[in-house]
Residue frames relative to the residue before (quaternion, step in Angstrom):
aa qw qx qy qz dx dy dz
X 1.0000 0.0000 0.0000 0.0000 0.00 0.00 0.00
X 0.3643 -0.7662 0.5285 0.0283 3.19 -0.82 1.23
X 0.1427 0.8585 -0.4900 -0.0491 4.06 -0.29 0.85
X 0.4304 -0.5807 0.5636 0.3998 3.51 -0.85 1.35
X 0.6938 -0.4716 0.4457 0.3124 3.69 -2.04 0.43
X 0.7412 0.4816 -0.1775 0.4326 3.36 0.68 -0.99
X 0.6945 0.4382 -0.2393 0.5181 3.45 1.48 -0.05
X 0.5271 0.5550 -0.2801 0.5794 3.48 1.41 -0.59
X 0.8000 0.2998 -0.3297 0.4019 3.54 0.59 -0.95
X 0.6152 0.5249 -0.4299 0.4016 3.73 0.98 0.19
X 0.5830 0.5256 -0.3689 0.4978 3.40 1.63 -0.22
X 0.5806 0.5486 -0.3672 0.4765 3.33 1.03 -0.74
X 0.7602 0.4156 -0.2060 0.4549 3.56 0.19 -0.93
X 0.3164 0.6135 -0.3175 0.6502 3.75 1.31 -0.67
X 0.6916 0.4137 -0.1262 0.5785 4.05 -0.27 -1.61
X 0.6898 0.3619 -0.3347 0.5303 3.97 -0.77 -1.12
X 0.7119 0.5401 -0.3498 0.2813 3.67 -0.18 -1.62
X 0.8514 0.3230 -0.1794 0.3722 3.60 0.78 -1.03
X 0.4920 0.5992 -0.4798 0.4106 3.46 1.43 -0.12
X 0.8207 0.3662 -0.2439 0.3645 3.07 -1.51 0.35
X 0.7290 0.4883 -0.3117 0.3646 3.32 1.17 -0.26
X 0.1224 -0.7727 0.6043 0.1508 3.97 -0.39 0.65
X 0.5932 -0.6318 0.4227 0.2651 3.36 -1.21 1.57
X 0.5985 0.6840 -0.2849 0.3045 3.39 0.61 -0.97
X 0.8252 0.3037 -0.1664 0.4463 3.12 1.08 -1.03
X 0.1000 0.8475 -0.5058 -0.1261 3.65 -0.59 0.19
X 0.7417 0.3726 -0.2045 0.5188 3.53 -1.41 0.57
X 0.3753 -0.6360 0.6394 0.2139 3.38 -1.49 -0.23
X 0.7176 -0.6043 0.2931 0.1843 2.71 -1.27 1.45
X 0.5092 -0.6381 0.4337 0.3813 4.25 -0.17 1.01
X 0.1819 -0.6659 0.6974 0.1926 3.94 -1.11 0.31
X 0.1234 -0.7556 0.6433 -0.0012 3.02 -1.30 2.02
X 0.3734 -0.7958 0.4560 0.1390 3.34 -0.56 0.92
X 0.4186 -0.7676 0.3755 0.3076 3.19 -0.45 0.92
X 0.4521 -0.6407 0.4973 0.3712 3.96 -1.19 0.01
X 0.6188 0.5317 -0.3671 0.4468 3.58 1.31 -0.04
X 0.5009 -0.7058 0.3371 0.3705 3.39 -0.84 0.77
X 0.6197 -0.3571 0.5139 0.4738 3.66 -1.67 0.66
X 0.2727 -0.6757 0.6606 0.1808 4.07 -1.44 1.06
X 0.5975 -0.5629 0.5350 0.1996 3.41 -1.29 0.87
X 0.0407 -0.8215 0.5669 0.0460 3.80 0.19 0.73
X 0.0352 0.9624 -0.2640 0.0527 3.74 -0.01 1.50
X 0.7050 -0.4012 0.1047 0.5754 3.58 -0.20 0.12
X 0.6352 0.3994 -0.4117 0.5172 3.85 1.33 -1.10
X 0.5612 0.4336 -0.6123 0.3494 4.03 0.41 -0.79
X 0.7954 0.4400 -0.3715 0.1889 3.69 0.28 -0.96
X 0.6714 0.4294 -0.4046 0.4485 3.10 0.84 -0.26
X 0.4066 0.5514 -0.5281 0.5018 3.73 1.03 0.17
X 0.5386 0.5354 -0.4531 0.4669 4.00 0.46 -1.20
X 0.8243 0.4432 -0.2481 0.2500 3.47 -0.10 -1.91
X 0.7675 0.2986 -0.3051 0.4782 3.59 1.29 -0.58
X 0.4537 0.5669 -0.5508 0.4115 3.13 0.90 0.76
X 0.6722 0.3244 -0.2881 0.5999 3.74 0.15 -1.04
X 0.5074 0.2518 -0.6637 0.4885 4.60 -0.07 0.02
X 0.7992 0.3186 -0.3758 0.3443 4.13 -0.22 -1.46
X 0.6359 0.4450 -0.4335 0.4579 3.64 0.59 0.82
X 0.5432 -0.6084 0.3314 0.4743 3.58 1.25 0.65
X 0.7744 -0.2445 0.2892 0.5068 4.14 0.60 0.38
X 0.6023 -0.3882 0.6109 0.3366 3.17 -2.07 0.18
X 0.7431 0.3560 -0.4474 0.3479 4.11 0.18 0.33
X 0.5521 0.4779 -0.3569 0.5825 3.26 1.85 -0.08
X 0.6706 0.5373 -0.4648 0.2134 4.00 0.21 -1.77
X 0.1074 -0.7334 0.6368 0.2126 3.83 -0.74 -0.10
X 0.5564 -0.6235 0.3053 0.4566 3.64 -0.54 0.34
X 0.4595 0.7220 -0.3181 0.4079 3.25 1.07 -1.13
X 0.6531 0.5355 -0.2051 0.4946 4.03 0.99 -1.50
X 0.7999 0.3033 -0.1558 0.4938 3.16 0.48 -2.10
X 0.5758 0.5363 -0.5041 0.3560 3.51 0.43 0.95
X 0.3714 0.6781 -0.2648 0.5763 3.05 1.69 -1.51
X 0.8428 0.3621 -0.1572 0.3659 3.78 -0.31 -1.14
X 0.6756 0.4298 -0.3037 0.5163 3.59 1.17 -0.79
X 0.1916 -0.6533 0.7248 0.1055 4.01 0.74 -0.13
X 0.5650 0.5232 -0.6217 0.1436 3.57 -0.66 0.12
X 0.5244 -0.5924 0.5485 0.2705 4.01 -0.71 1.18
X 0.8314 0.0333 -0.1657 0.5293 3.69 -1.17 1.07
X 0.4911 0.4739 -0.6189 0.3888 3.84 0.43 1.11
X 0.0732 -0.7350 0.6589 0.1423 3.72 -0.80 0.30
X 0.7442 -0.4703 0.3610 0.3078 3.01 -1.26 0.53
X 0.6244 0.5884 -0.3089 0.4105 3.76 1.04 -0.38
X 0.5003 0.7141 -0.2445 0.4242 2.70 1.88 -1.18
X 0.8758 0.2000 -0.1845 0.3987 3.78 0.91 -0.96
């Protein structure tokens, strides 16, 4: 089978356009802002961050879950890292 350019690419795109998509969903999810303020992420949080994940063997070992556990710092949440 033999396709002209201009006919392949509307099948092709036609094809691409629907993978991946699940009816169910539509759009993109609304962005609720929290009422707590945005946290200041500073030079001591970071260097708390950094020796957590080295005393967790690195950034291919630290999970967040850990390098929180390890930072103790009051008003970080796990989203935070």
């Amino acid at each position: 089978m033999v396709y002209s350019s201009s006919s392949y690419t509307s099948e092709a795109q036609t094809e691409w356009g629907m993978m991946g998509r699940d009816p169910k969903r539509r759009g993109v999810r609304p962005y609720n802002r929290s009422d707590a303020p945005r946290m200041r992420w500073t030079e001591e949080l970071h260097a708390r961050f950094v020796d957590a994940v080295r005393s967790l063997g690195g950034h291919h070992k630290a999970t967040p879950k850990r390098i929180l556990q390890l930072m103790s710092v009051k008003g970080v949440s796990i989203s935070h890292i």
